[in-house]
C-alpha positions as CSV (number, residue, x, y, z in Angstrom):
1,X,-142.5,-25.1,-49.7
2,X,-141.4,-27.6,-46.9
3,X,-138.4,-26.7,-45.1
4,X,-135.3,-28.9,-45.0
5,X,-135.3,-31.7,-43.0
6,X,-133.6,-31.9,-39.8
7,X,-131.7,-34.2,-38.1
8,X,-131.2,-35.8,-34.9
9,X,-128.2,-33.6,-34.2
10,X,-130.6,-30.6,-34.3
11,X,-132.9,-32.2,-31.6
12,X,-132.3,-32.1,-27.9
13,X,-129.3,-33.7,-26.2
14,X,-130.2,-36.7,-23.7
15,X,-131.3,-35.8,-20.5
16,X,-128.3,-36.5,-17.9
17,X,-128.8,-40.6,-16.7
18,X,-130.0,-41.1,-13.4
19,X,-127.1,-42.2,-11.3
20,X,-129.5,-44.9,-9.7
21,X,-130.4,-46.4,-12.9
22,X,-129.5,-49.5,-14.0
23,X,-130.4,-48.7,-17.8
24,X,-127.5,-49.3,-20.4
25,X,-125.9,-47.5,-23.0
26,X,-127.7,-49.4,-25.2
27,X,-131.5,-49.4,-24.1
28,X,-130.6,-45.5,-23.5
29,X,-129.7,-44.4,-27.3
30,X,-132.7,-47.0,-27.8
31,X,-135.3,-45.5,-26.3
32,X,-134.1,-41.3,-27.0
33,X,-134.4,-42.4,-30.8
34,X,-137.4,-44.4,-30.1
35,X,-139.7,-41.4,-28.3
36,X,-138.4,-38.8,-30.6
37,X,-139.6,-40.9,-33.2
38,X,-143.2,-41.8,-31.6
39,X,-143.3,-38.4,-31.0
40,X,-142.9,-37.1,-34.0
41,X,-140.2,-34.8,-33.1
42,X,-138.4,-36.9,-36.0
43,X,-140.6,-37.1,-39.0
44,X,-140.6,-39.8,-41.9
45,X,-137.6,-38.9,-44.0
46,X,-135.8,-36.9,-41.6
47,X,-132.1,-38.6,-40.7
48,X,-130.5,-40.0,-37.9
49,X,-127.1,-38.6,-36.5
50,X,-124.4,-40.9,-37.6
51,X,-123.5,-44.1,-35.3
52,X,-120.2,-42.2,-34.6
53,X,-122.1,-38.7,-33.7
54,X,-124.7,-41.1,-31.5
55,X,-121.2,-42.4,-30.0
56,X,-120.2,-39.3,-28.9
57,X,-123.6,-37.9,-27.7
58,X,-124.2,-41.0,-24.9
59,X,-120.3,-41.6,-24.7
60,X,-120.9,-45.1,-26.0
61,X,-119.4,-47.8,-28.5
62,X,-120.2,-47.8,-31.8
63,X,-120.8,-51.1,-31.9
64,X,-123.8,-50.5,-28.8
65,X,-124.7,-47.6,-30.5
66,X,-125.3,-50.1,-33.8
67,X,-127.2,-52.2,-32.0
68,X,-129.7,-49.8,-30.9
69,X,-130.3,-48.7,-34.6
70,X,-130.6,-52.3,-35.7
71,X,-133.4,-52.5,-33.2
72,X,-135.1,-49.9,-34.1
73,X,-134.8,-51.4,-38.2
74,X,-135.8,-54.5,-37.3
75,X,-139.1,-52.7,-35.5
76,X,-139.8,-51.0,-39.7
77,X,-139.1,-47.6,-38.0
78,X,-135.5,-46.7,-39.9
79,X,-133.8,-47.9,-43.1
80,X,-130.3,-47.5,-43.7
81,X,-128.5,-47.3,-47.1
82,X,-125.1,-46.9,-47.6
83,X,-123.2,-43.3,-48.1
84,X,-126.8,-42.4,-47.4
85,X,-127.0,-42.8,-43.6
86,X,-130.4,-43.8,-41.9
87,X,-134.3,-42.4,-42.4
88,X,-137.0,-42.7,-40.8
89,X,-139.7,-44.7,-41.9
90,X,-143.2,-43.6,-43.3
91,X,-145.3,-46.1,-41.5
92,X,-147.9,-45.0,-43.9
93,X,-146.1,-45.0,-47.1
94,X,-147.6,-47.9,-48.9
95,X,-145.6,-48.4,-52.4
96,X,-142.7,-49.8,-50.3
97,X,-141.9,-53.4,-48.8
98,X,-140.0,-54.5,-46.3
99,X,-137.5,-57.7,-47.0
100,X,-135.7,-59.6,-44.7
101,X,-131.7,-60.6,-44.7
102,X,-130.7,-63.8,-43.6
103,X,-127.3,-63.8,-44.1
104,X,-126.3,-65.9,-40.7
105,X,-122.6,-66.4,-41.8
106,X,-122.2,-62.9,-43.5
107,X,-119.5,-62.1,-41.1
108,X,-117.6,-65.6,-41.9
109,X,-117.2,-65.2,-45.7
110,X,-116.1,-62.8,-48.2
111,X,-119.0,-62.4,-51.1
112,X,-122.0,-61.5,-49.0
113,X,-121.4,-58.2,-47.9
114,X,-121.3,-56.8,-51.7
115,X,-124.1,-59.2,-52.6
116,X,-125.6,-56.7,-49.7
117,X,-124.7,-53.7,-51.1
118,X,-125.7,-55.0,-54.8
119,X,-129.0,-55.4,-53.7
120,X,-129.3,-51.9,-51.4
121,X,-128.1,-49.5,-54.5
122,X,-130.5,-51.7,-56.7
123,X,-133.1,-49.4,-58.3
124,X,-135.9,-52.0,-57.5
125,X,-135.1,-51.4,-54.0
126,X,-135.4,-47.3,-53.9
127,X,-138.9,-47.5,-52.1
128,X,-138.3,-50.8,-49.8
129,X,-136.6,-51.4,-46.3
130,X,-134.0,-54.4,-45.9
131,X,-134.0,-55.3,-42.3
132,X,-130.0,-57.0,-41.6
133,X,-129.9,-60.3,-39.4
134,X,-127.3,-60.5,-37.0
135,X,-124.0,-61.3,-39.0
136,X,-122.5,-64.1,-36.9
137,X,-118.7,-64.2,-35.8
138,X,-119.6,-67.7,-34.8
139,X,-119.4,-70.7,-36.7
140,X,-121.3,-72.8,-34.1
141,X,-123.8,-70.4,-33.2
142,X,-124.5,-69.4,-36.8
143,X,-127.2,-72.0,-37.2
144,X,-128.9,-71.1,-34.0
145,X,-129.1,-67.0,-34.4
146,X,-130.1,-67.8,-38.7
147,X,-133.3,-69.6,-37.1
148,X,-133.9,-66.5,-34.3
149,X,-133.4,-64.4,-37.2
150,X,-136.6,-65.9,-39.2
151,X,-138.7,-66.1,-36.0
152,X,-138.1,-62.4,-35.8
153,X,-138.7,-61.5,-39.5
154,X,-141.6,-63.9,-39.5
155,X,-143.3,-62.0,-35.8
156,X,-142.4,-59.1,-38.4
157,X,-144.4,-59.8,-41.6
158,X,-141.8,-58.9,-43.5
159,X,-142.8,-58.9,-47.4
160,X,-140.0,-61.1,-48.6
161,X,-136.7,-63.0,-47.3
162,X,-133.1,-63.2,-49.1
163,X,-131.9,-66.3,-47.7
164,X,-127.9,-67.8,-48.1
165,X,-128.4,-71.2,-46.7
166,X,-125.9,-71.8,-43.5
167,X,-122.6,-73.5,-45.0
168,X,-120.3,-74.0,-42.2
169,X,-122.6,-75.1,-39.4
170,X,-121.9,-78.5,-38.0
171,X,-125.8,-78.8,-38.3
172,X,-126.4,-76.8,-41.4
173,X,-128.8,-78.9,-43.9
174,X,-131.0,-79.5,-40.5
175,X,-131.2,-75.7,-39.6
176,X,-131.5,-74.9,-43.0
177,X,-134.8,-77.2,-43.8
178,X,-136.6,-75.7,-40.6
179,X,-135.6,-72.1,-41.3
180,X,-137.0,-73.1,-44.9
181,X,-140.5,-74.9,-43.1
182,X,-140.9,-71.9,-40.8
183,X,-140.9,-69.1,-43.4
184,X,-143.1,-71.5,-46.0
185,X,-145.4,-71.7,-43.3
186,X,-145.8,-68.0,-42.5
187,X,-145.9,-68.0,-46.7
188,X,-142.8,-66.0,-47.1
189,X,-141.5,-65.6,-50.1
190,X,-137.8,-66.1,-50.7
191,X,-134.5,-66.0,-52.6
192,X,-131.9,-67.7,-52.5
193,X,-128.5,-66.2,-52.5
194,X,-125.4,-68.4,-54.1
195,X,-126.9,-71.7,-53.3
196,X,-129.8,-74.0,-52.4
197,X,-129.8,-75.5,-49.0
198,X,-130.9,-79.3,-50.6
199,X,-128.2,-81.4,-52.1
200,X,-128.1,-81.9,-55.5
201,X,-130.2,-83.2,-57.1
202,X,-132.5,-82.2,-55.2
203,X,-134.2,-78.6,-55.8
204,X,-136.6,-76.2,-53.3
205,X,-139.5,-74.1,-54.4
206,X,-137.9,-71.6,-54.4
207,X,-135.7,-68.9,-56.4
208,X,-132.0,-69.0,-56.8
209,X,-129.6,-65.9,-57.5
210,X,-125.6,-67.3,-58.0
211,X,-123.5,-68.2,-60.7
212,X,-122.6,-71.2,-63.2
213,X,-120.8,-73.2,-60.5
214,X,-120.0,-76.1,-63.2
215,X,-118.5,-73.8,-65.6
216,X,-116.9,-71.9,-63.3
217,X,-114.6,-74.8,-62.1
218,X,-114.6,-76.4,-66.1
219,X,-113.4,-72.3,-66.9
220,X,-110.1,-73.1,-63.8
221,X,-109.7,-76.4,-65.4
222,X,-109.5,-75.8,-69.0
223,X,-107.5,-73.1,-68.5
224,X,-104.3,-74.8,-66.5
225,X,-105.1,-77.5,-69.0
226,X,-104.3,-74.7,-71.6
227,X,-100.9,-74.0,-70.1
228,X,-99.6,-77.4,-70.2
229,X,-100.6,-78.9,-66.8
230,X,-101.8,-82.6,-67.1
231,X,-101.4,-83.4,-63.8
232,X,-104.2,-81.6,-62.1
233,X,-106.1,-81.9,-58.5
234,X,-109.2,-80.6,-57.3
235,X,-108.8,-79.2,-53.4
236,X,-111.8,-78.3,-51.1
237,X,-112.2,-77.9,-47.8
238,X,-114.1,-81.0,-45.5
239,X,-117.4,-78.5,-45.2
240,X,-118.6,-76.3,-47.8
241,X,-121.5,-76.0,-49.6
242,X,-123.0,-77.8,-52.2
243,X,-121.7,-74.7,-54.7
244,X,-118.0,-76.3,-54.7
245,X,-119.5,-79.9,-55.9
246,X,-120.7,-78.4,-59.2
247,X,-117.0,-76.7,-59.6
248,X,-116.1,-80.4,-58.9
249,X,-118.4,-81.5,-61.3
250,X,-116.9,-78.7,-64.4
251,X,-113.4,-80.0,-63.2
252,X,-113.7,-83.5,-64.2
253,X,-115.8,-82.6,-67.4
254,X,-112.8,-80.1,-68.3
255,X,-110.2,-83.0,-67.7
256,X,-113.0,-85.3,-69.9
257,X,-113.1,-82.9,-73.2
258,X,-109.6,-82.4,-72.8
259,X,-108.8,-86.6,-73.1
260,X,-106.7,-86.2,-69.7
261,X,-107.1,-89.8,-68.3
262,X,-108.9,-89.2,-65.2
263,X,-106.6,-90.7,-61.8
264,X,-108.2,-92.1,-59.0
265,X,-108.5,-89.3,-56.0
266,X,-108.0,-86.7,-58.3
267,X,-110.7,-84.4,-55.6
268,X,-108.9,-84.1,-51.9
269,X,-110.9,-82.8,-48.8
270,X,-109.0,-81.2,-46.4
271,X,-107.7,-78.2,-44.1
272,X,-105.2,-76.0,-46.4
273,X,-103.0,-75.2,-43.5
274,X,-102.8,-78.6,-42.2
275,X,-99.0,-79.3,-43.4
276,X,-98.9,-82.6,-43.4
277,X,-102.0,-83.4,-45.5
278,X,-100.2,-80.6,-48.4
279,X,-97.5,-82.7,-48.1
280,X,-99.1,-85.9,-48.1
281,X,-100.9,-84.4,-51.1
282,X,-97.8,-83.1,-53.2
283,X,-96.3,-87.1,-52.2
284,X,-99.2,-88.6,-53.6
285,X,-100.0,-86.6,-56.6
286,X,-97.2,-84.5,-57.8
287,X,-100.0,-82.2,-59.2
288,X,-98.8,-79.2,-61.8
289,X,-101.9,-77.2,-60.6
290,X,-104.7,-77.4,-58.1
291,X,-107.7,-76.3,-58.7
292,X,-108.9,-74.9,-55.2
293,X,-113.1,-75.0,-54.1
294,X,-112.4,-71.0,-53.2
295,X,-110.4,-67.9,-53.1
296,X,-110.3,-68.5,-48.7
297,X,-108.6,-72.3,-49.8
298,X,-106.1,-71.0,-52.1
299,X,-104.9,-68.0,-49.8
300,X,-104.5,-70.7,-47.2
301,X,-102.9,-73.4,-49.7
302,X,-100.4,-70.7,-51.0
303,X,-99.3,-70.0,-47.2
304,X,-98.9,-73.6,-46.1
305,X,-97.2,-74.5,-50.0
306,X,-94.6,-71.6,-49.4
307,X,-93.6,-72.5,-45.9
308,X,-92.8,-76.4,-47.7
309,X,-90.5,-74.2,-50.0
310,X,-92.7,-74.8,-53.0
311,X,-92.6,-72.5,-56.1
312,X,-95.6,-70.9,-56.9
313,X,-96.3,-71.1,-60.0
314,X,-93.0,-72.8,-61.2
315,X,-93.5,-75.9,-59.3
316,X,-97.4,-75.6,-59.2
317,X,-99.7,-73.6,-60.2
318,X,-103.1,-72.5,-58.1
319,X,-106.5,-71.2,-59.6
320,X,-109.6,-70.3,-57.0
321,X,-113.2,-69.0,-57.3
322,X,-114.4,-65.8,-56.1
323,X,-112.2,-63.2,-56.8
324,X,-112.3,-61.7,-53.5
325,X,-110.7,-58.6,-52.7
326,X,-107.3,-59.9,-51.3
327,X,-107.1,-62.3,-54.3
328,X,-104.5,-59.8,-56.3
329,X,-102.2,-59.3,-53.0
330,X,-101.8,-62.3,-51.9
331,X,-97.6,-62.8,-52.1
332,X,-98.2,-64.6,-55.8
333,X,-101.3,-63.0,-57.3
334,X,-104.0,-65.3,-57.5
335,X,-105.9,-66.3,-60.5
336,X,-109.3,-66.8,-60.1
337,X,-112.9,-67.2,-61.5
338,X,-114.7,-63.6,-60.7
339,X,-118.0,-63.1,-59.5
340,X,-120.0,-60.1,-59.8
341,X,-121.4,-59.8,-56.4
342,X,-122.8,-56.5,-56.3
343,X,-124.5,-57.7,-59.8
344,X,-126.1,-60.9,-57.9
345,X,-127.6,-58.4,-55.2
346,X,-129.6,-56.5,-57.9
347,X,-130.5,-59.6,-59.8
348,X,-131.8,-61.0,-56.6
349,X,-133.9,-57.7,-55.4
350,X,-135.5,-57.7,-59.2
351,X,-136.3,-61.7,-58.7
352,X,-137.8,-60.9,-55.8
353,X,-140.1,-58.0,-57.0
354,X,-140.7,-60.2,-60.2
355,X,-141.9,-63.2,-57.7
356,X,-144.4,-60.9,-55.4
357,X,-145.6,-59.5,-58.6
358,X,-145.8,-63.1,-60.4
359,X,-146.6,-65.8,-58.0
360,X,-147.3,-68.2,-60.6
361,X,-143.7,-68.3,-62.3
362,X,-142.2,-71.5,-62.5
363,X,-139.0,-71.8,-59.4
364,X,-135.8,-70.5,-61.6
365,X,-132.1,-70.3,-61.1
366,X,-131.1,-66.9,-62.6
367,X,-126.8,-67.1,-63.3
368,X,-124.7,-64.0,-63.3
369,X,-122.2,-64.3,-65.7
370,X,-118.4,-64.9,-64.2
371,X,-115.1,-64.5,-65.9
372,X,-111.6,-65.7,-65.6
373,X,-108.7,-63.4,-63.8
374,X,-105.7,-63.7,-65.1
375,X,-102.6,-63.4,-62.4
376,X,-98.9,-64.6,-61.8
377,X,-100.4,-67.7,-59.8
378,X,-101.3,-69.9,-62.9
379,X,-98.0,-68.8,-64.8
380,X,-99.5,-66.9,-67.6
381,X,-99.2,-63.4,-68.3
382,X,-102.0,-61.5,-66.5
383,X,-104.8,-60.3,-68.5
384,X,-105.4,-63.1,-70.4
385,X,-108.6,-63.3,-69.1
386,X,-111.9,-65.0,-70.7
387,X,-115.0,-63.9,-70.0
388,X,-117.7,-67.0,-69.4
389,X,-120.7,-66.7,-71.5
């Protein structure tokens, strides 16, 4: 029987650094985990010492001592999956793939890192290696490390990509076509996560993994409707992606069905926290309830809408989309429209399987199912929520 496997605490400690050497913390943990693996002195399976332990070892940052490990995953030679730590690789082992995650502004939103995990703890992914892009802190850099990122997974042959189009970048739908033209070329499969990087109508070859966006902003609608507010506005922010059109699109289909006469500039672009465009919206409009594009613009709208002395929800009420994990302590519990991230992570992992395994399927948009959140914001009684079918 084989013995246990070891770990990297059991191996040798670093040998002291040359004072004269230039070489940093970084390049140092690198290359120790590097040779022991090429060595063989850490064998396919066997796990690494935590990124705090690795801290400790070379007296180093966690965040350089991430850094090394993400290089070494992004060479196929480690995997890491959460409450799990990271493995070695088999560089034989040949039931498993390797995908890529391009996720540029994963560090900028709220519903990507559980998509992540949705897809990591999905059975289908059990014998495959998801290599993580760099998660950008940078709104204008985003575009230009999401099309490093694909150079890199490309020079990688990586087996598959999970793309989520760029949605803040100034020059998104550019950088998004070429990221899109570089990885068709190297015939790449892909999926898309939450959205597709061409306006509507418009549709790419490729698979989708989201949600209803239409009914999820008819679901908002209807259901302020339902409490007796007619006078209703739709608030997004100036750049977001084409997900909060279709919420656009259920909100003036709810107000439709519903016979509510439709005002002109009932949809309003604009920054949340800007005061004077809230006021200038509350002067115009005299809205009962808005109807924001996301959780991010309600949070913000509830700030700015306090600070004016408004009543939330006496004076107006506020619905959002998302359901992200401050929605229910915000200081007036926000109602929302929840996703089931972690569910859209192992949707997309078995579209992608199905696609490698299927070529020839026609392109498809596979929904996760959504549901309304009842909370104090729209002035009902929590837990009257409706799931969306």
């Amino acid at each position: 029987m084989a013995g246990p496997r070891k770990t990297a605490t059991q191996l040798a400690p670093p040998p002291d650094q040359n004072p004269a050497s230039f070489t940093t913390k970084h390049r140092r943990v690198f290359e120790y985990l590097h040779n022991h693996i090429q060595t063989g002195a850490l064998k396919a399976g066997d796990r690494l010492p935590s990124e705090a332990e690795l801290g400790k070892i070379f007296d180093a940052s966690r965040i350089t001592v991430a850094k090394a490990v993400l290089d070494l995953q992004r060479l196929g030679l480690v995997s890491r999956r959460p409450g799990a730590g990271t493995h070695v690789l088999d560089p034989h082992h040949g039931q498993g793939r390797t995908f890529g995650l391009l996720i540029p502004e994963l560090g900028l939103t709220e519903i990507f890192e559980p998509i992540c995990h949705g897809m990591m703890r999905s059975r289908f992914a059990q014998p495959d290696a998801l290599l993580w892009g760099n998660a950008s802190t940078s709104v204008r850099e985003s575009a230009k490390e999401a099309e490093q990122m694909a150079q890199s997974f490309i020079a990688q042959k990586v087996a598959g990509v999970f793309f989520a189009p760029l949605e803040l970048a100034g020059e998104k739908d550019a950088a998004n076509r070429r990221i899109a033209r570089a990885l068709e070329r190297a015939q790449i499969p892909m999926v898309l996560l939450d959205r597709d990087y061409l306006p509507f109508p418009e549709r790419s070859a490729h698979d989708l993994v989201g949600v209803d966006n239409r009914r999820a902003g008819y679901v908002a609608t209807a259901h302020l409707l339902g409490l007796g507010a007619q006078r209703l506005v739709f608030l997004g922010a100036a750049h977001v992606a084409n997900t909060v059109d279709a919420r656009i699109g259920g909100f003036h289909e709810a107000l439709r069905r519903s016979h509510v006469t439709p005002e002109p500039d009932l949809v309003w672009r604009g920054d949340a926290q800007d005061e004077a465009f809230v006021r200038r919206l509350l002067d115009t409009m005299r809205p009962e309830g808005i109807v924001c594009g996301n959780d991010l613009t309600a949070a913000r709208l509830m700030q700015t809408l306090m600070g004016l002395g408004v009543r939330i929800p006496k004076e107006v009420r506020i619905v959002g989309v998302d359901d992200v994990k401050y929605a229910g302590l915000l200081p007036v519990p926000l109602t929302t429209i929840h996703q089931d991230c972690a569910g859209i992570g192992v949707v997309a992992m078995a579209t992608m399987h199905e696609r490698l395994e299927h070529p020839e399927l026609p392109v498809r948009d596979v929904l996760v199912p959504t549901r309304l959140v009842v909370r104090l914001s729209c002035g009902a009684h929590p837990g009257r929520g409706a799931a969306i079918e």
